[in-house]
DRENPA-3360 file (N, C-alpha, C; in nm, 2 decimals, always signed):
BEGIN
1 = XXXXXXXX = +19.79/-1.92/+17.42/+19.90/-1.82/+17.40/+20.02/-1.85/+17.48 ~ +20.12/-1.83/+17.38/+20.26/-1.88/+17.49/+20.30/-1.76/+17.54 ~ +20.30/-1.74/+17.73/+20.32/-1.62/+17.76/+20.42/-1.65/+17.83 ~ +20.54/-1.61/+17.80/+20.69/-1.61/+17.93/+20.72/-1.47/+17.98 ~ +20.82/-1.48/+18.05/+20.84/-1.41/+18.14/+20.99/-1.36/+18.05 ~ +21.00/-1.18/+18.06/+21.07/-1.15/+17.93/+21.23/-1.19/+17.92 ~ +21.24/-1.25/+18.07/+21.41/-1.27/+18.10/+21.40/-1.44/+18.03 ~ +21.29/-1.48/+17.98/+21.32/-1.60/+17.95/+21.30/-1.58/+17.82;
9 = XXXXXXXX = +21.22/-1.50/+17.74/+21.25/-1.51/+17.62/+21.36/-1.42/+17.56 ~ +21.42/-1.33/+17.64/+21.55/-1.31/+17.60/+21.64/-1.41/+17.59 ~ +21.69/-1.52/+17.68/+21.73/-1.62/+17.73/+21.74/-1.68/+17.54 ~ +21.58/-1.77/+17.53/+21.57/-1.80/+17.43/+21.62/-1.79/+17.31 ~ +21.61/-1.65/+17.28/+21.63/-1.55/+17.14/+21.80/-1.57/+17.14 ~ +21.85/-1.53/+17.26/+21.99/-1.55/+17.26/+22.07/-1.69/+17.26 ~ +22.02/-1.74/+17.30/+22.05/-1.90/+17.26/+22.00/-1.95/+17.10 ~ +21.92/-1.93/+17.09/+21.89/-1.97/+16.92/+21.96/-1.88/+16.81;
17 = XXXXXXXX = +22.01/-1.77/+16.87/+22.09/-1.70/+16.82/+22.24/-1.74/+16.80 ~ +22.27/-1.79/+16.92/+22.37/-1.84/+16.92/+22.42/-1.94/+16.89 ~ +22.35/-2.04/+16.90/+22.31/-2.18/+16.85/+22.32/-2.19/+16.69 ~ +22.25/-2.08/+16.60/+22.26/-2.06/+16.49/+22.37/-2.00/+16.41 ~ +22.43/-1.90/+16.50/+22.57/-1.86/+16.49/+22.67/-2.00/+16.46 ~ +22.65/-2.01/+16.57/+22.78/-2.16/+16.56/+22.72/-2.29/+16.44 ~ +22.63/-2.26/+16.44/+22.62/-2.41/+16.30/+22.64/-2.33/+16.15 ~ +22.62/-2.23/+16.19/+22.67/-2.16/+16.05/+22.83/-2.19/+16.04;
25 = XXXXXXXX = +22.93/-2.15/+16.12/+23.03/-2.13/+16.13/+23.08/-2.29/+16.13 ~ +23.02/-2.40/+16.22/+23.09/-2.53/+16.20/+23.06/-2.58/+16.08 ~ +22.93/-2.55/+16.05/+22.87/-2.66/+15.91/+22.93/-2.60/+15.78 ~ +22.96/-2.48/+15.79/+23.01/-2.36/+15.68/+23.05/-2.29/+15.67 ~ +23.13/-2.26/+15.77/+23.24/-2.19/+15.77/+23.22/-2.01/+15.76 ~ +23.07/-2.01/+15.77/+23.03/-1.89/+15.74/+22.98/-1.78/+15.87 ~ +23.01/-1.67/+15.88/+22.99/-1.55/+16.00/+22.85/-1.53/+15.95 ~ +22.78/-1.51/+16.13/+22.62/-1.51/+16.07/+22.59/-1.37/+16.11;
33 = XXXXXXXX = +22.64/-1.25/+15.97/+22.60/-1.15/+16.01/+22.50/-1.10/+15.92 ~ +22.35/-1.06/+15.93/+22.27/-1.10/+15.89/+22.23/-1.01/+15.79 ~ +22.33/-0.82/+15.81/+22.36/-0.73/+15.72/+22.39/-0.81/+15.56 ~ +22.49/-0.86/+15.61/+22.59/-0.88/+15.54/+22.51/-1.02/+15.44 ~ +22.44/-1.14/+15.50/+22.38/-1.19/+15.44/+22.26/-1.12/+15.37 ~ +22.20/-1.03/+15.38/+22.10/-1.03/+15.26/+22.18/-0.93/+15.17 ~ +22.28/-0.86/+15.21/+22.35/-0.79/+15.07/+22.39/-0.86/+15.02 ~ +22.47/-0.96/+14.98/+22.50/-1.08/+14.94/+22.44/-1.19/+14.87;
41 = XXXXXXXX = +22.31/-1.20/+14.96/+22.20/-1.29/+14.84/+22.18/-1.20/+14.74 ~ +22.18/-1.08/+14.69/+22.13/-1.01/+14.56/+22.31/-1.00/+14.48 ~ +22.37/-1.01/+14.53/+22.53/-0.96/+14.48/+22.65/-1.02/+14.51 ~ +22.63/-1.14/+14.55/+22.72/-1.30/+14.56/+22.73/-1.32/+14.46 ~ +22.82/-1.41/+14.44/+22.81/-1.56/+14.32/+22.74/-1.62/+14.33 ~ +22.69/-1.71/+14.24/+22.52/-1.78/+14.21/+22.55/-1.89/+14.31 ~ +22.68/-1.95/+14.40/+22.71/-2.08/+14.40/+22.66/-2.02/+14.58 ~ +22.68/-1.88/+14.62/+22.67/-1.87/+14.76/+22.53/-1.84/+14.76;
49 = XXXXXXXX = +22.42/-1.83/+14.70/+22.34/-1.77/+14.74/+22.24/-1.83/+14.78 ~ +22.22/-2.00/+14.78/+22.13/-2.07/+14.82/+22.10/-2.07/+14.94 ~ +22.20/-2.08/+15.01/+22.21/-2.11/+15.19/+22.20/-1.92/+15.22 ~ +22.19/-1.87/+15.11/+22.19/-1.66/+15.25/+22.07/-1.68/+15.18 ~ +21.97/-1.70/+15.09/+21.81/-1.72/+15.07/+21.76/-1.80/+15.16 ~ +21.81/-1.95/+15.16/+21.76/-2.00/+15.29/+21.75/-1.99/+15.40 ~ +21.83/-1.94/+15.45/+21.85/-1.84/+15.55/+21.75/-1.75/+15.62 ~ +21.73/-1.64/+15.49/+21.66/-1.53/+15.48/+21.48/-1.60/+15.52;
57 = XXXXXXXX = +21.47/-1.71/+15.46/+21.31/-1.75/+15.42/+21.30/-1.84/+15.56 ~ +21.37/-1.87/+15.65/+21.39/-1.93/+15.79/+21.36/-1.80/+15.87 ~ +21.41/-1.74/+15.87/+21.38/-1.59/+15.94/+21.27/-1.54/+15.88 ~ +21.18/-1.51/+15.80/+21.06/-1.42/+15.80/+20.98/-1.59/+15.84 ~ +21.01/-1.73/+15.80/+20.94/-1.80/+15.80/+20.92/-1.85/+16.01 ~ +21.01/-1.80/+16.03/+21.03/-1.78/+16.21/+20.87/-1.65/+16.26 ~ +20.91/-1.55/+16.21/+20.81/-1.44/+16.23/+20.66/-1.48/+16.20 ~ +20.66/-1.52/+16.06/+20.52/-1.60/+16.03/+20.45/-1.64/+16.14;
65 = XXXXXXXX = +20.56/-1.79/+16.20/+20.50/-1.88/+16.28/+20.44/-1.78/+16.39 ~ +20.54/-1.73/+16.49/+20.54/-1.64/+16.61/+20.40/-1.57/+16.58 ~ +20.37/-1.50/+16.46/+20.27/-1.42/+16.46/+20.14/-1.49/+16.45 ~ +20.14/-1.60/+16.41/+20.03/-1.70/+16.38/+20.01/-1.79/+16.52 ~ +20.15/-1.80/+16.58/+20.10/-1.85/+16.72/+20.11/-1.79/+16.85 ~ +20.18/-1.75/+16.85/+20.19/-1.64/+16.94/+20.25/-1.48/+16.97 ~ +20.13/-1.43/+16.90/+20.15/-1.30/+16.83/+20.16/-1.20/+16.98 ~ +20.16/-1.24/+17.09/+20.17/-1.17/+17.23/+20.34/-1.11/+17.21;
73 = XXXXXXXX = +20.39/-1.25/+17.15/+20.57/-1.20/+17.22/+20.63/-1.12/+17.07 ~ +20.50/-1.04/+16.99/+20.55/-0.95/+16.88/+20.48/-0.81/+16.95 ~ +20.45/-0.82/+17.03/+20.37/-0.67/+17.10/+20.50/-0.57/+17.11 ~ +20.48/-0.45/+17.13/+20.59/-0.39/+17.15/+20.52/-0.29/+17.24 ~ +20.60/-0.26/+17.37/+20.56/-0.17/+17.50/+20.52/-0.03/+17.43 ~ +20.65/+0.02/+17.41/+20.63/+0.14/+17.39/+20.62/+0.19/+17.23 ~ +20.50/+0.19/+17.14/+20.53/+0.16/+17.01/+20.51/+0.34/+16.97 ~ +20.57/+0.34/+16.87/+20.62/+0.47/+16.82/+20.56/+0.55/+16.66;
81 = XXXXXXXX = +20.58/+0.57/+16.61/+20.49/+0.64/+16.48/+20.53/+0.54/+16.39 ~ +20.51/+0.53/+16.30/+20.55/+0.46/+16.15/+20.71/+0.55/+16.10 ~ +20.69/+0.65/+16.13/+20.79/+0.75/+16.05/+20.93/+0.73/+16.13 ~ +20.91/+0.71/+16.30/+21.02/+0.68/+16.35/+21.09/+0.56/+16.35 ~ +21.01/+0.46/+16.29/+21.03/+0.34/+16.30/+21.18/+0.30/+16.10 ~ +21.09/+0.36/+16.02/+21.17/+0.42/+15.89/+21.26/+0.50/+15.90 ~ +21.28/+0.62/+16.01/+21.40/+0.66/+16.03/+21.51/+0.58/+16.10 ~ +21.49/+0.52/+16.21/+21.52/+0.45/+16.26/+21.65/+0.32/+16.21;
89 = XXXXXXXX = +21.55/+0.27/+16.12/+21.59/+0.18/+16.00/+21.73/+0.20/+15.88 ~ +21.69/+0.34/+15.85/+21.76/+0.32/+15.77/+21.89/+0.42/+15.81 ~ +21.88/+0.47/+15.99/+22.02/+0.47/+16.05/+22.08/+0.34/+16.09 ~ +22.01/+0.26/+16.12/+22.07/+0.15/+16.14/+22.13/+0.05/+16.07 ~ +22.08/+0.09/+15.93/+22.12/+0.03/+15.81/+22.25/+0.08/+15.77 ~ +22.26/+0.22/+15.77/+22.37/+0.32/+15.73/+22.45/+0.30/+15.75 ~ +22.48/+0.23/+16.02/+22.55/+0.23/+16.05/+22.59/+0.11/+16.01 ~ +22.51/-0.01/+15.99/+22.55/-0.17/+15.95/+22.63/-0.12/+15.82;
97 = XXXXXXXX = +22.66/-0.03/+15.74/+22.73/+0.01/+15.63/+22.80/+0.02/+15.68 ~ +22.84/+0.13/+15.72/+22.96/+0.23/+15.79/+23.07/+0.10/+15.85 ~ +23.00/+0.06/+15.93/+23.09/-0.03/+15.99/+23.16/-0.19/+15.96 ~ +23.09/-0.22/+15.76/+23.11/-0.34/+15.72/+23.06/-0.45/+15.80 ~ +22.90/-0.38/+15.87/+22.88/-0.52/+15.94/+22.78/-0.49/+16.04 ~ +22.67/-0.57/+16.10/+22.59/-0.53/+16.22/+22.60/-0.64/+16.34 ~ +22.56/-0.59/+16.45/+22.53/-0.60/+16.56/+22.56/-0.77/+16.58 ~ +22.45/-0.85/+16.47/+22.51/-1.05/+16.47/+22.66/-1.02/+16.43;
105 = XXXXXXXX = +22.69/-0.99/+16.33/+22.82/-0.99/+16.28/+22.94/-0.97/+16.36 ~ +22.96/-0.87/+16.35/+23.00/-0.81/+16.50/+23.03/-0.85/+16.63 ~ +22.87/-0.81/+16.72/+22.86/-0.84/+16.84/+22.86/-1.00/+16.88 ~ +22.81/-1.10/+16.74/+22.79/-1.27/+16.83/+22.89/-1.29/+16.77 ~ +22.94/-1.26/+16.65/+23.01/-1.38/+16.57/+23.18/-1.28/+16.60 ~ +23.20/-1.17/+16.62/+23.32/-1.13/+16.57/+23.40/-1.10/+16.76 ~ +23.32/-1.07/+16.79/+23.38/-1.09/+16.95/+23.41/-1.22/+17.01 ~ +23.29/-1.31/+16.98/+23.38/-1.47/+16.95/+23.49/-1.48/+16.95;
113 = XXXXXXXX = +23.56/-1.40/+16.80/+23.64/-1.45/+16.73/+23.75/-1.36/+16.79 ~ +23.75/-1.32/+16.87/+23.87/-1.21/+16.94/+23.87/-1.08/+16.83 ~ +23.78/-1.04/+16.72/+23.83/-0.96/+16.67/+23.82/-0.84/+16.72 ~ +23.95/-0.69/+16.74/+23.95/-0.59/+16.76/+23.86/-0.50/+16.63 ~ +23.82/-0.51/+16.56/+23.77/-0.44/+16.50/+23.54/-0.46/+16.51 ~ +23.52/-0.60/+16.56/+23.42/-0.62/+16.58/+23.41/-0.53/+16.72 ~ +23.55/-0.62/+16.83/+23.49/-0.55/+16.96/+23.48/-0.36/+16.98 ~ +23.54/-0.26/+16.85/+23.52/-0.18/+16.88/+23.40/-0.14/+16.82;
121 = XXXXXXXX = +23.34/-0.20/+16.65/+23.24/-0.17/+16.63/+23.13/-0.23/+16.77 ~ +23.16/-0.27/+16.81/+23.04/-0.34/+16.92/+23.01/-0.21/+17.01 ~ +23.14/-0.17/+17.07/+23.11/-0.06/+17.16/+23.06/+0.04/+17.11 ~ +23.09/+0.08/+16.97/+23.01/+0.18/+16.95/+22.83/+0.19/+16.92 ~ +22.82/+0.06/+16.86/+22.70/+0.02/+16.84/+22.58/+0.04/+16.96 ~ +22.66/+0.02/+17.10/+22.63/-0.04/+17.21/+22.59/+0.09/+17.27 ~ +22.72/+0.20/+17.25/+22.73/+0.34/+17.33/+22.64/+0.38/+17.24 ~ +22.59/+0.41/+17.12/+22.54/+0.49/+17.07/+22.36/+0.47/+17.11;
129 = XXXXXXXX = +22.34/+0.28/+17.13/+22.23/+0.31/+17.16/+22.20/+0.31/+17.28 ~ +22.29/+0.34/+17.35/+22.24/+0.39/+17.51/+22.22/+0.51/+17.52 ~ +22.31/+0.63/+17.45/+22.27/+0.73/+17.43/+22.14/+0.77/+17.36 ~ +22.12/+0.72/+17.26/+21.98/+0.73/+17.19/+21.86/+0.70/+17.27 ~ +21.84/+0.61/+17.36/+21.76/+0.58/+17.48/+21.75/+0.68/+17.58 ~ +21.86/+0.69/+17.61/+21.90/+0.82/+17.77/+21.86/+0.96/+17.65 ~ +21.85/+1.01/+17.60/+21.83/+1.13/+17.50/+21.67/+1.11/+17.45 ~ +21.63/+1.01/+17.41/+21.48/+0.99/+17.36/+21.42/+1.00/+17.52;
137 = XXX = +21.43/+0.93/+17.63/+21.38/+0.90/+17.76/+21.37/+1.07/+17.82 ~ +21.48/+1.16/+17.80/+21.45/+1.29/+17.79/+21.39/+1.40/+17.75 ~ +21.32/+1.35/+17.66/+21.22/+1.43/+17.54/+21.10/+1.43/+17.63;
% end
């Protein structure tokens, strides 16, 4: 079992994150916001949709592995009902609407880019879920 220590696989996750941000953007010119890529693979042009599928099948095919090899760093501490986890989702989907964009988009790829409109979606993204923490932690 691969067992690290969580400041390292944060470490990790944010580096491959990042790492994957920038080859999107050098090799193709493309913002890796990941809302934005799967709406897209269903409602692109036939010419963009290869690379947001492949994409997409890199990322569940990422999970696959993790869960087949080291299903420890898919545990979750504090795990919650099924129903919160669907509400959850589809605020966070709403707000990835609302705001033309999520948290990759945004927060790795648009703050990069000096954008004022990522950096305030960021803060909000940011404030709202520290509030949502500090307000659930009070329950």
């Amino acid at each position: 079992m691969l067992s690290l220590h969580p400041f390292i696989n944060a470490l990790a996750g944010g580096l491959l994150i990042g790492i994957s941000a920038a080859l999107l953007m050098g090799l193709h010119g493309k913002i890796l916001g990941v809302t934005g890529i799967i709406k897209n693979a269903f409602h692109h042009d036939a010419a963009e949709r290869p690379w947001r599928w492949a994409f997409l099948a890199g990322v569940l095919a990422v999970g696959i592995l993790v869960k087949l090899f080291a299903p420890a760093l898919l545990e979750i501490a504090h795990p919650a009902s099924p129903g919160l986890y669907i509400v959850s989702g589809l605020l966070v989907g709403y707000g990835a609407a609302r705001a033309n964009g999520c948290t990759s988009g945004h927060g790795v790829c648009g703050i990069s880019r000096l954008s004022s409109r990522s950096i305030v979606a960021t803060i909000t993204f940011m404030t709202t879920s520290m509030l949502t923490v500090w307000i659930v932690k009070q329950l």
